[in-house]
C-alpha positions in Angstrom: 6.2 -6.5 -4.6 3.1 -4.1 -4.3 1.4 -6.9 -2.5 4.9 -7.3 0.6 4.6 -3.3 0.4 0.9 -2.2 1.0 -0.6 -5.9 2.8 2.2 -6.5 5.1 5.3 -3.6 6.2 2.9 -0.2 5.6 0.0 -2.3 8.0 3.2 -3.5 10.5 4.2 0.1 11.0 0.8 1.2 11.2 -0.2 -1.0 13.6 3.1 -0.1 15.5 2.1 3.4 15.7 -1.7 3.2 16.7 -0.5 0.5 19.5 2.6 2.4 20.6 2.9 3.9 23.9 6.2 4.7 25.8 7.3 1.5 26.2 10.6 0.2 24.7 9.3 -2.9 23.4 6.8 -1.1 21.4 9.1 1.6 20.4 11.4 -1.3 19.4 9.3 -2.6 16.9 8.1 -0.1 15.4 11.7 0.8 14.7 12.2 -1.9 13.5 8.8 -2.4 11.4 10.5 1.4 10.1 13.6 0.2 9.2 12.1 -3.0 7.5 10.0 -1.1 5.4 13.2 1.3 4.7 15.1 -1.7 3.3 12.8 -3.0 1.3 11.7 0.2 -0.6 15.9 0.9 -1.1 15.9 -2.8 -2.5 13.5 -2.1 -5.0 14.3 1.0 -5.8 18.3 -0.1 -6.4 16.5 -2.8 -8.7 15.3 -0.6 -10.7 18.4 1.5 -10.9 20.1 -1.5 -11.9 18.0 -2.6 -14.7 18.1 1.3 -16.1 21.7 1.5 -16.4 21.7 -2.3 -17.7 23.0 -2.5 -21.2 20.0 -4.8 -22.0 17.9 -1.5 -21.5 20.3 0.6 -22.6 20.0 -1.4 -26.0 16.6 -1.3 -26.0 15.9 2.1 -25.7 18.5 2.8 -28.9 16.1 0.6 -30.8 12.9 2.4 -29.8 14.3 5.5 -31.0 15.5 4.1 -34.3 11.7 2.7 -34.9 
């Protein structure tokens, strides 16, 4: 996921912004390199959220204090 975050969406809105001018198209992608970027950080972070509250961790974390 590190690899998808720092080789490919921070470099496509990075590239976006050095490149952009006032033209829609390129204010067009880099909105949408933004929002890309956006939903892929939320996904991740929701994943770990979800695996948290998970009893599975939950469970685990009671057994790490008990040690």
């Amino acid at each position: 996921s590190r690899t998808i975050l720092e080789q490919y969406l921070k470099r496509a809105v990075d590239l976006s912004e050095l490149n952009s001018c006032n033209e829609e198209k390129n204010m067009a992608r880099q909105c949408q390199a933004n929002f890309q970027l956006a939903h892929y950080a939320d996904t991740l972070f929701r994943g770990c959220e979800e695996r948290l509250c998970s009893s599975e961790w939950q469970a685990a974390m009671r057994l790490r204090r008990h040690k």
